[in-house]
C-alpha positions in Angstrom: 0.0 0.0 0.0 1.3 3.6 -1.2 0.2 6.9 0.3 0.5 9.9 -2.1 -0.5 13.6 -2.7 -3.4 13.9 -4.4 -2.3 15.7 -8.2 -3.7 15.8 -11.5 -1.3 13.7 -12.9 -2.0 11.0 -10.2 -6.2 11.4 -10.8 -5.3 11.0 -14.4 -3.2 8.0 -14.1 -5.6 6.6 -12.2 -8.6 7.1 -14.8 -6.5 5.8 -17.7 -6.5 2.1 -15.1 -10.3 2.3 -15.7 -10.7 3.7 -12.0 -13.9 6.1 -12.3 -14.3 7.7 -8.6 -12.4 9.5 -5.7 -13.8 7.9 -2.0 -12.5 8.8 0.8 -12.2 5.7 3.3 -14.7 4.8 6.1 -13.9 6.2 9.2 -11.2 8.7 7.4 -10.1 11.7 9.6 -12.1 14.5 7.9 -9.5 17.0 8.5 -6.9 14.4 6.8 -9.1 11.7 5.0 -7.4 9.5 3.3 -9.3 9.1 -0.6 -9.2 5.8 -2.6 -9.8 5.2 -6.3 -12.6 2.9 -6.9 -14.8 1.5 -10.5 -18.2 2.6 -10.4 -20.0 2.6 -13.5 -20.8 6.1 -14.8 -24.6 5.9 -14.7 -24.3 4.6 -10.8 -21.8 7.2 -9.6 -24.8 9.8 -8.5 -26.1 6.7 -6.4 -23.4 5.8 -5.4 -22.2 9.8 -3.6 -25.9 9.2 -2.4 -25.3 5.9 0.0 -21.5 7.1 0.7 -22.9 10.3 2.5 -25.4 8.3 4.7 -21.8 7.2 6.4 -20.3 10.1 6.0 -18.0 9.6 3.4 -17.6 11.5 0.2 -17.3 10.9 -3.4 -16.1 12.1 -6.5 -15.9 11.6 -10.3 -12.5 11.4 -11.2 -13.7 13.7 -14.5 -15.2 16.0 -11.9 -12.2 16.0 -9.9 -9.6 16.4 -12.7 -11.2 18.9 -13.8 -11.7 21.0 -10.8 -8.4 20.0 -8.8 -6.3 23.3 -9.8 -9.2 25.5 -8.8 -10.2 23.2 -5.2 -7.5 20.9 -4.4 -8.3 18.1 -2.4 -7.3 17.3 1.3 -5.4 13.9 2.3 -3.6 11.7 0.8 -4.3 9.0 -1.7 -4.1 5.6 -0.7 -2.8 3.5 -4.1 -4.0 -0.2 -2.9 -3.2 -1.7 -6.6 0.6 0.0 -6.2 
């Protein structure tokens, strides 16, 4: 397991694997939360935020997040479990 800043150029390596969101982890210190990349079809990602906020936990296209990073970087660290 690899822990690493969260950059554009990591978001984007993880999409080109076929990894589609940004989580952060259950139980994940919200003033450090550590994120994980996950595959969630596209047409289930909207459910998907939905049932992750009932425990508190938050979640993220990586399109949105690429394209928004530069403007509202993200917190944390990334957790690479498939490093």
């Amino acid at each position: 397991m690899k822990i690493v800043d969260i950059t554009k150029d990591t978001l984007i390596s993880a999409q080109k694997e076929g990894f589609t969101v940004l989580i952060t982890k259950f139980n994940s210190d919200p003033l450090n939360p550590t994120w994980i990349v996950d595959k969630v079809e596209k047409d289930k990602i909207e459910a998907n935020k939905k049932t992750l906020s009932e425990s508190y936990q938050l979640c993220y296209s990586l399109n949105e997040a690429i394209l928004t990073i530069d403007n509202r970087p993200f917190i944390g660290k990334l957790q690479l479990s498939h490093s």
